[in-house]
DRENKOL-996821 format. One line per 8 residues: for each residue x, y negated, z negated of C-alpha. Coordinates in steps of 0.001 Angstrom, whole numbers. Example, Ala and Ser with C-alpha at 12.3 -4.5 7.8 and 13.67 -1.06 7.14 Angstrom:
<nodes>
12300,4500,-7800 ~ 13670,1060,-7140 .
</nodes>
This chain:
<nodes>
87604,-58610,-150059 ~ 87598,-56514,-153087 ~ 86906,-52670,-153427 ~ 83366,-53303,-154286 ~ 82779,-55596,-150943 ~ 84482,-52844,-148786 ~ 82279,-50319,-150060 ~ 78654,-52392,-149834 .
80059,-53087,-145544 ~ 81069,-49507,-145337 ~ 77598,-48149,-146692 ~ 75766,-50391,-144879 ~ 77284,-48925,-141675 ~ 76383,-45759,-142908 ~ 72571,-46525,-143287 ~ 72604,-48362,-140252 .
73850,-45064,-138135 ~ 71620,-42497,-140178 ~ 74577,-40543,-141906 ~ 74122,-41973,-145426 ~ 74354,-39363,-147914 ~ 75531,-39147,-151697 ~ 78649,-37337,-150318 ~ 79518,-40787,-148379 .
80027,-42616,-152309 ~ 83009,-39946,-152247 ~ 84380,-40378,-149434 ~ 84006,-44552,-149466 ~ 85860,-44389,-152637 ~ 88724,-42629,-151595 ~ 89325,-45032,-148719 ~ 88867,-47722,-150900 .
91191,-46252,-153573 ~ 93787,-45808,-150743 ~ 93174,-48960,-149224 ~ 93518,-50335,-152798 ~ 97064,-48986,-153161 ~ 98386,-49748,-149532 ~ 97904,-53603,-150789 ~ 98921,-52757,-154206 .
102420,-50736,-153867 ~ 103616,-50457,-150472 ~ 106717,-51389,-150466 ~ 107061,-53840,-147982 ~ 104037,-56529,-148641 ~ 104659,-58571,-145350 ~ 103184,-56253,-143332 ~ 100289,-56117,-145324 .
97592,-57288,-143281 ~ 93368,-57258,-143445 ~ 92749,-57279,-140514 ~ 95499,-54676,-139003 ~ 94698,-52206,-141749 ~ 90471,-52266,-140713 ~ 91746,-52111,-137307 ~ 93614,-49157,-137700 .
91462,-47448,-139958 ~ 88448,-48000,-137348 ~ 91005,-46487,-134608 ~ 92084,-43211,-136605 ~ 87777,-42508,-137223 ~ 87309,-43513,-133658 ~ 90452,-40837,-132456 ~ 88886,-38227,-134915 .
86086,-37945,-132031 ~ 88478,-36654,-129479 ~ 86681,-38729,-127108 ~ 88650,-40906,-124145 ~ 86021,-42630,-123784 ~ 84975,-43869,-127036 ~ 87636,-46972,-128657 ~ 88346,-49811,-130246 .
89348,-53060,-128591 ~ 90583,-55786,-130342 ~ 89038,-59623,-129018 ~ 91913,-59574,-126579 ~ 91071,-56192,-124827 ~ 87509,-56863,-124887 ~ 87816,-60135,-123323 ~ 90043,-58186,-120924 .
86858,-56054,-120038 ~ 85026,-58702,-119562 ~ 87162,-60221,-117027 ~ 87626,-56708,-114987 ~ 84017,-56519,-114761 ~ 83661,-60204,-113279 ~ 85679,-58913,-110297 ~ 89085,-60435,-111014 .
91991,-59541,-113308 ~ 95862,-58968,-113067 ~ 97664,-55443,-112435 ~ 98098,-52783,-109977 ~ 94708,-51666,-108978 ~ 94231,-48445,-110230 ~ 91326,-46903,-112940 ~ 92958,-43899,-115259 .
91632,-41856,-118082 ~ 92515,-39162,-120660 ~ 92197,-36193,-119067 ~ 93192,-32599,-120299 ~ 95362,-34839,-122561 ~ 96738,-36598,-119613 ~ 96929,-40148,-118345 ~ 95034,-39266,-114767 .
94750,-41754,-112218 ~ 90821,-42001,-111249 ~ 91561,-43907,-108251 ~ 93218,-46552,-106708 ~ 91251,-49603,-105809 ~ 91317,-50720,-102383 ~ 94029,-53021,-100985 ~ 95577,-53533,-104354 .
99565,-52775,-104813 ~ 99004,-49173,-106347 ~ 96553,-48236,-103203 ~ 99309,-49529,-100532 ~ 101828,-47629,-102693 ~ 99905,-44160,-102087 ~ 98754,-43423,-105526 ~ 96448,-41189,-105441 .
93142,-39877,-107240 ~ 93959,-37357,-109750 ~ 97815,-38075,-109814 ~ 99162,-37605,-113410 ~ 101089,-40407,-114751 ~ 103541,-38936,-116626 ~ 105992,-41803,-117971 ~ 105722,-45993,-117562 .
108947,-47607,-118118 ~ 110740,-44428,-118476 ~ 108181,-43552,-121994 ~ 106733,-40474,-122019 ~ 102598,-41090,-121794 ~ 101611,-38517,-123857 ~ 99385,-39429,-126897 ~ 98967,-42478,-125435 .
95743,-44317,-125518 ~ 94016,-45677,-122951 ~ 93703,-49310,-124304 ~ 97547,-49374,-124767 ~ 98328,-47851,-121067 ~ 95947,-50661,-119310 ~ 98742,-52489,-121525 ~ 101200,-51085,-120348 .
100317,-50973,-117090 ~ 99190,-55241,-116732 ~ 100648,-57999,-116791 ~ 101121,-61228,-114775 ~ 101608,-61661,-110829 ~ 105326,-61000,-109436 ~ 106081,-58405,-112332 ~ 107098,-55148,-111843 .
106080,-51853,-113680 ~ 108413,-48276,-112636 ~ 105985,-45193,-113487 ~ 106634,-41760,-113091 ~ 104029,-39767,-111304 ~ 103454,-35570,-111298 ~ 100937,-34825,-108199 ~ 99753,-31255,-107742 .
101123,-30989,-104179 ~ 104423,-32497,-104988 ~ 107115,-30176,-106309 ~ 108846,-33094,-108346 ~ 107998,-35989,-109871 ~ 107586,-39534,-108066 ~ 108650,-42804,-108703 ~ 106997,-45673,-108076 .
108084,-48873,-108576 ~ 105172,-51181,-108617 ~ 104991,-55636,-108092 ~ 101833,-56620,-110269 ~ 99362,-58475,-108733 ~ 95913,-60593,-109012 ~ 93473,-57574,-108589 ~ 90398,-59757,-106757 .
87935,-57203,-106202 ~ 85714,-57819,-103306 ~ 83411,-54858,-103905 ~ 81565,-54321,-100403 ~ 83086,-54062,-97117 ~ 80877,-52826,-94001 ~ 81828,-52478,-89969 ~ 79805,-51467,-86942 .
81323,-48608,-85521 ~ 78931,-48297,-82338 ~ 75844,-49548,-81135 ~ 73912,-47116,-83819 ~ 75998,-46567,-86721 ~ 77308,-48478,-89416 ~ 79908,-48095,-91760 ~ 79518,-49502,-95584 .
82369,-49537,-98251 ~ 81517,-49399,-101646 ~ 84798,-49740,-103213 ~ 83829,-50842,-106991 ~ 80307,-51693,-109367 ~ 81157,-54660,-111051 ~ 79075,-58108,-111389 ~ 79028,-58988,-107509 .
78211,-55515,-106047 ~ 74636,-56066,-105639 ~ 75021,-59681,-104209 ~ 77553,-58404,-101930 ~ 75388,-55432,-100469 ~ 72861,-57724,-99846 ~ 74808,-59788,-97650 ~ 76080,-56882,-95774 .
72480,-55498,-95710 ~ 71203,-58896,-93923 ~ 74159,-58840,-91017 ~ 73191,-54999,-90627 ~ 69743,-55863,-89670 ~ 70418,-57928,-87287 ~ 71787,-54676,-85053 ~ 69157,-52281,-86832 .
71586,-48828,-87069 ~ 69784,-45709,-86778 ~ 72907,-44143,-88354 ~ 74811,-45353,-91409 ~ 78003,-44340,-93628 ~ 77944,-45071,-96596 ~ 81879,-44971,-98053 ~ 82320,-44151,-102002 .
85064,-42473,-101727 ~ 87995,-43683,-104492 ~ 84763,-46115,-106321 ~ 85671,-45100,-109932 ~ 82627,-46479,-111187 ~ 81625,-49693,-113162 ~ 78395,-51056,-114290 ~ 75328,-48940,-114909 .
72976,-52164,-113846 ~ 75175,-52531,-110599 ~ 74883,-48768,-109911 ~ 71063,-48755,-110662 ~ 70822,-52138,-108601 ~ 72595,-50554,-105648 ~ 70333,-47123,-105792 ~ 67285,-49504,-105456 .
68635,-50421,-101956 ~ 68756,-46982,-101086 ~ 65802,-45325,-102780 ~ 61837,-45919,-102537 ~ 60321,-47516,-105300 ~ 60202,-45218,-108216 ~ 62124,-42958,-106868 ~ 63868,-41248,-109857 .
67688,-42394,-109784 ~ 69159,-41036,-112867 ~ 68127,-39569,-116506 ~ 70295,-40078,-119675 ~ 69904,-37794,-122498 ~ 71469,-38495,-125892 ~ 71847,-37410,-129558 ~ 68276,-38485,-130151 .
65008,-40343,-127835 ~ 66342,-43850,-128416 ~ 69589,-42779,-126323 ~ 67093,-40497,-123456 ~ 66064,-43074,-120487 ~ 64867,-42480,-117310 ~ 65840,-45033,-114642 ~ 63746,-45801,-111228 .
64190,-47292,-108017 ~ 63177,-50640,-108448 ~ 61123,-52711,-105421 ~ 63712,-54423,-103159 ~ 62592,-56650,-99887 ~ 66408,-55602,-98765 ~ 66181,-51559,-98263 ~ 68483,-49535,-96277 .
66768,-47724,-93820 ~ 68083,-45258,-91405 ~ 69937,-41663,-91906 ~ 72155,-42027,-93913 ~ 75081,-39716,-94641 ~ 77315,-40694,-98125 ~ 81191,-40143,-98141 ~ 82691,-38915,-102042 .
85962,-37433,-103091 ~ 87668,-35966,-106254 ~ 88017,-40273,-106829 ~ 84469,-40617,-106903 ~ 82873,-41296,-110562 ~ 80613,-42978,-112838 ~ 78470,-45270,-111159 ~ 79144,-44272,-107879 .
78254,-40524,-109032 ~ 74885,-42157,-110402 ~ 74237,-43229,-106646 ~ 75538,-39710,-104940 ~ 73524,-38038,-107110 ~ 70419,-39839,-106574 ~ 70770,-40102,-103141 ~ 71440,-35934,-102640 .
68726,-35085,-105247 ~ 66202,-37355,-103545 ~ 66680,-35759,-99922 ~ 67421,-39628,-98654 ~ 70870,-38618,-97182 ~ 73512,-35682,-97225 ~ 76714,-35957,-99566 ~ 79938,-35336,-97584 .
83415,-34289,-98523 ~ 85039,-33153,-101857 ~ 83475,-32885,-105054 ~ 83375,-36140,-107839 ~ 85261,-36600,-110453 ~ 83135,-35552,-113124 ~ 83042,-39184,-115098 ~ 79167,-39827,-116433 .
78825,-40478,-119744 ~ 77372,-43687,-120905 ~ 79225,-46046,-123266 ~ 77197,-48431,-125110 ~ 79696,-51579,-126196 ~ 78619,-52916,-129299 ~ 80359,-56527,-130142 ~ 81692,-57060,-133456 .
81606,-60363,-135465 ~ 85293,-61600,-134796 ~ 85070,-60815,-130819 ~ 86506,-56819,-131170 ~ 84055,-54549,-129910 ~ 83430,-50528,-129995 ~ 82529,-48569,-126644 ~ 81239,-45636,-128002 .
79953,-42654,-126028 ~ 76161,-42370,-126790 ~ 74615,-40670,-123954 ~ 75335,-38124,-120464 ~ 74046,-38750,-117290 ~ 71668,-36252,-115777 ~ 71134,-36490,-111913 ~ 67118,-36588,-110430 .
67551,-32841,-110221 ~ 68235,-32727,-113934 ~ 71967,-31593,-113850 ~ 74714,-32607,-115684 ~ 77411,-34780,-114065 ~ 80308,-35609,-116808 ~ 83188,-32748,-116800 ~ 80900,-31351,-113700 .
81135,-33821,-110708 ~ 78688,-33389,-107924 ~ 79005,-31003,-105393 ~ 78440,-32440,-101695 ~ 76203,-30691,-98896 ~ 78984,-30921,-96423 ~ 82754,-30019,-98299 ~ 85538,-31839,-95709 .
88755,-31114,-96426 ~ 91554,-34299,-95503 ~ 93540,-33788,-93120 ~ 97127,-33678,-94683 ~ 99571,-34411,-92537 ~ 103188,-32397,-92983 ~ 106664,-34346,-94369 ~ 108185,-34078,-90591 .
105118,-35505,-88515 ~ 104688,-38376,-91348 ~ 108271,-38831,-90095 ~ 107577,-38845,-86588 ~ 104597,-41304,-86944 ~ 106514,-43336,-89206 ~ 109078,-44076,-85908 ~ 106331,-45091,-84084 .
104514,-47462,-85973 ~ 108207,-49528,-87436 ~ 109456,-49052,-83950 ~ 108905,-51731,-81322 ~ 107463,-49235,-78919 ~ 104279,-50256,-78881 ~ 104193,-53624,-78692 ~ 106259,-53271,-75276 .
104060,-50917,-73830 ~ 100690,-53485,-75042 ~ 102961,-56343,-73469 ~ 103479,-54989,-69886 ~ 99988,-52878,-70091 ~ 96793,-54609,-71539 ~ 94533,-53214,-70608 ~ 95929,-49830,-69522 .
94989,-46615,-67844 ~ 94757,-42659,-68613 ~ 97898,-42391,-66229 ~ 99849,-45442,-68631 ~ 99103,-43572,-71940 ~ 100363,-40418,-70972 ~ 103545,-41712,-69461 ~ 103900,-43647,-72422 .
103776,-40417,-74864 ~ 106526,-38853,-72284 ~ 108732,-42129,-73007 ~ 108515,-41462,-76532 ~ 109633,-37967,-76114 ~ 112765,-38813,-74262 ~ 113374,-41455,-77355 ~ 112831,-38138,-79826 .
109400,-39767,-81188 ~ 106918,-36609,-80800 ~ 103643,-37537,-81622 ~ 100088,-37362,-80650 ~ 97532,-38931,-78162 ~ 95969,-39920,-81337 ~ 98921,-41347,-83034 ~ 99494,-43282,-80536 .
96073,-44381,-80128 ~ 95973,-45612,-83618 ~ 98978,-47570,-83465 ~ 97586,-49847,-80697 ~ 94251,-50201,-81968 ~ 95960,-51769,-85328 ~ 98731,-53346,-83489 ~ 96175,-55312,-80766 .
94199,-56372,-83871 ~ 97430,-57740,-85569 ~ 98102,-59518,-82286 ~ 95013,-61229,-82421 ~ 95844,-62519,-85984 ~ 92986,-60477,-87345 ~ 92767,-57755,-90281 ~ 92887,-53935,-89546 .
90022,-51932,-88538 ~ 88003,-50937,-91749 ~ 87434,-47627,-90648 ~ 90135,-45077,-88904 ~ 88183,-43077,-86200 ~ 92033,-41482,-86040 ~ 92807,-39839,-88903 ~ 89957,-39990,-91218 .
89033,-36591,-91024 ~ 85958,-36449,-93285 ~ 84207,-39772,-91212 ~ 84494,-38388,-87607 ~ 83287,-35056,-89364 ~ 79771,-37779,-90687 ~ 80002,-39420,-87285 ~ 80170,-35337,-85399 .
76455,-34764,-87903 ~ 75205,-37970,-86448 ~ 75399,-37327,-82695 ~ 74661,-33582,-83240 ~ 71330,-34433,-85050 ~ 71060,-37501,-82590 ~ 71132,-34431,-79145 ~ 68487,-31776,-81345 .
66499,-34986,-81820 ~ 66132,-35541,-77995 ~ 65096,-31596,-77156 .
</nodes>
């Protein structure tokens, strides 16, 4: 395309976002003038490319935003979004972002190979493959960081509790996201796992939400705990569940009206009912910050454990005419009660700390549950008494394992489900320290109820 073509695409871009000026003439012409000797003079003409010089030109205006959020894919990487938000793609299971210049770990999905590695929420990746991370962008760290089933990725991780780095060598796998998990914990409470808001979430709630009603909860849990987010429509689809009909679920405010929206709980013949007590941490964002927020602003159920993440900004993806695309950040989100969640998070009612357990008693429990101890004692006492447990914990102690009634509790609840060929427990009455703090609210508002 010659000068003149470049210029008559460029200006029309121009008009179409409002910033056409007489200054812009100036400033088109000296990208065309440069662009004009790049294919004139460089030395090297083979790597003189069209379509690799737009590309990086659209890149370097996109970077001069200083936005994370806001970039460029080529048709690859958006076809690559595409498929993540169908539910099924290849990798290690974990959402990152630019952060404070840093490649941060949002959170780890569930039951993927960086979640059974212990990557956490907020860990900093500092190095993949033994290259430093910083400057890098996020489309070329998902990149990095993919690949096909079997491979393995090393990355380097810096985690605020950790005095030095740690290494993590991790086997890439087919991420299959199933998005919503749920378990009945007693004869009046449920437990629900929202783990991710992609294409199926709403389908899959509403599955769970037809089992549930069979046993009619008083009491439920409602898990988003490490849910980085997803689709707004999923988010706004979930809400409805929760939320009476036009109930306000979340406001987005933008450079001018066109981006300024408010969105409402839509009519559902599938709502939740029952208290209802929600479950966030630090690995909580987008989306699922859309629901938390909605859900604490509207009075429909109390927030519980650490404060979000802090991710809410809305990114409109606008497809371009050879299959790249743009996300660009046109909008915040704004919860019912008209604060601001990006770079803020959402405070809970109820702040629950996790329990963190010390390097020696992770050692301790480690003996147990690689040991054989426990499937001895199950063999010669199933079912067992008071009297067997604690004669059991003294056996330990003579074998220098010192743990905990609860420890060992744990270890034959998951061991007795292996047994019986089936998949652990979904929820950890053991060491889940902010659920038996949601379950503790439930039975004390359960004993006021009844004076």
């Amino acid at each position: 395309m010659k000068k003149r073509g470049w210029l008559i695409l460029l200006v029309g871009l121009l008009i179409t976002g409002g910033l056409f000026s007489q200054e812009a003439y100036k400033d088109l012409d000296i990208f065309a003038e440069t662009f004009s000797l790049v294919r004139r003079e460089f030395v090297d003409p083979s790597k003189i490319e069209v379509k690799p010089l737009m590309y990086g030109a659209i890149r370097g205006m996109l970077a001069t935003l200083n936005d994370p959020f806001t970039r460029f894919m080529e048709p690859e990487k958006n076809q690559e979004m595409q498929t993540e938000l169908s539910g099924s793609f290849g990798g290690l299971g974990i959402t990152i972002t630019i952060k404070d210049d840093k490649l941060m770990v949002v959170s780890p999905l569930e039951d993927t190979p960086a979640y059974k590695a212990g990557i956490k929420a907020e860990d900093w990746i500092s190095e993949i493959e033994g290259t430093s991370t910083k400057g890098i962008a996020i489309d070329e760290a998902v990149k990095k960081l993919r690949g096909p089933k079997g491979t393995q990725v090393i990355i380097t991780i810096i985690r605020k509790s950790e005095a030095n780095p740690l290494t993590f060598a991790l086997t890439r796998d087919i991420i299959k996201i199933k998005s919503v998990k749920s378990e009945i914990i007693d004869d009046e409470t449920a437990y629900i796992r929202i783990t991710s808001f992609n294409n199926n979430t709403i389908e899959e709630l509403s599955e769970v939400i037809s089992k549930l009603q069979e046993k009619k909860p008083n009491y439920i849990i409602v898990d988003l705990r490490n849910n980085p987010g997803g689709t707004l429509q999923s988010a706004l689809g979930v809400s409805s569940k929760f939320l009476p009909v036009g109930a306000l679920v979340v406001s987005t405010k933008g450079r001018n009206r066109t981006n300024e929206t408010r969105y409402v709980a839509e009519n559902d013949s599938q709502k939740i009912t029952g208290d209802i007590i929600v479950l966030v941490n630090e690995g909580s964002a987008s989306g699922t910050e859309i629901l938390a927020g909605a859900i604490k602003d509207n009075k429909r159920g109390l927030l519980l454990g650490k404060k979000t993440f802090g991710k809410a900004s809305v990114q409109t993806v606008h497809n371009l005419s050879d299959g790249s695309a743009i996300a660009l950040t046109t909008a915040h989100y704004y919860t019912p009660g008209g604060f601001l969640i990006h770079e803020k998070g959402i405070e809970p009612n109820v702040t629950v700390e996790q329990e963190q357990f010390s390097e020696e008693r992770r050692k301790e429990i480690e003996k147990l549950q690689t040991g054989t101890y426990t499937e001895r004692f199950i063999a010669q006492h199933n079912p067992y008494t008071e009297d067997d447990l604690k004669q059991f914990i003294e056996e330990l102690k003579k074998a220098k394992v010192n743990v905990e009634k609860k420890d060992v509790l744990r270890d034959i609840t998951f061991k007795l489900k292996k047994a019986e060929g089936k998949p652990d427990p979904l929820v950890d009455i053991y060491y889940d320290t902010q659920l038996l703090r949601a379950l503790e609210l439930f039975r004390a508002s359960k004993f006021f109820a009844k004076k």
